[in-house]
C-alpha positions, 0 to 999 in steps of 0.5 A: 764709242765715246761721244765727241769731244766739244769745244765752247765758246761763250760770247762777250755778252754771255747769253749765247754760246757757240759749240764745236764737236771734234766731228765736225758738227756744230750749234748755237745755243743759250746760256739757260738752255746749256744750264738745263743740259748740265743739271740733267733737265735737259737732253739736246737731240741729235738735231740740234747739231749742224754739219760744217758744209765748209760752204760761204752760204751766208750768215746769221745775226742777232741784236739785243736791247738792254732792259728799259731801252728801245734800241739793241746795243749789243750785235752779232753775226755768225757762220761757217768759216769757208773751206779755203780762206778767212773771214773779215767783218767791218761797219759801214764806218770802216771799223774792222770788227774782231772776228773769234773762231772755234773749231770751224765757225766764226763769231763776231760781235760788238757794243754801239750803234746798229748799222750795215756791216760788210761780212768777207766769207772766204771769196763772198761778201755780204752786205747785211743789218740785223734786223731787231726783235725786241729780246731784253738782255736781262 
């Protein structure tokens, strides 16, 4: 048998890629860890690949600082699209956020300063801020 057929997306940033299998399965991953996979340094196991649940069970995010700064410019928050409906993500200041896709997982993320955002997954919201760890953009 063949192996599935995957689909990338690549972030603004382009740190962090997101991939979809055509069977229904899905995962994140760095850019240095898809290089190492393309060079044959590296084989992904089976388990780095998540099952679309097709659930609103939360979401995921991450903030980046670039070098020589204290705080992180660059946002992002992640999840499984819902079963039924769609997906909407604005700051506490009201900006609506643009909100990419690929295969059923959604991926949003922005430039400026951190605060609370509002995350609409299907019939659910979340009311979340990053929390930062210090990871240098480089």
């Amino acid at each position: 048998m063949a192996d599935p057929r995957i689909e990338t997306l690549i972030t603004q940033y382009g740190l962090w890629r997101f991939q979809w299998r055509e069977d229904g399965r899905w995962r994140q991953v760095d850019a240095n860890q898809l290089d190492a996979e393309a060079a044959g340094e590296h084989t992904p196991s089976e388990d780095e690949w998540v099952v679309w649940t097709g659930a609103a069970h939360g979401v995921t995010g991450r903030a980046e600082a670039p070098e020589g700064r204290d705080e992180p410019t660059w946002w992002m928050h992640y999840g499984e699209m819902p079963a039924v409906g769609t997906v909407r993500v604005w700051k506490s200041d009201g900006t609506l956020l643009p909100v990419r896709t690929i295969g059923r997982v959604w991926v949003c993320e922005w430039y400026g300063v951190g605060q609370p955002v509002t995350i609409e997954v299907g019939d659910k919201q979340f009311h979340v801020r990053i929390p930062y760890r210090r990871h240098y953009l480089s």
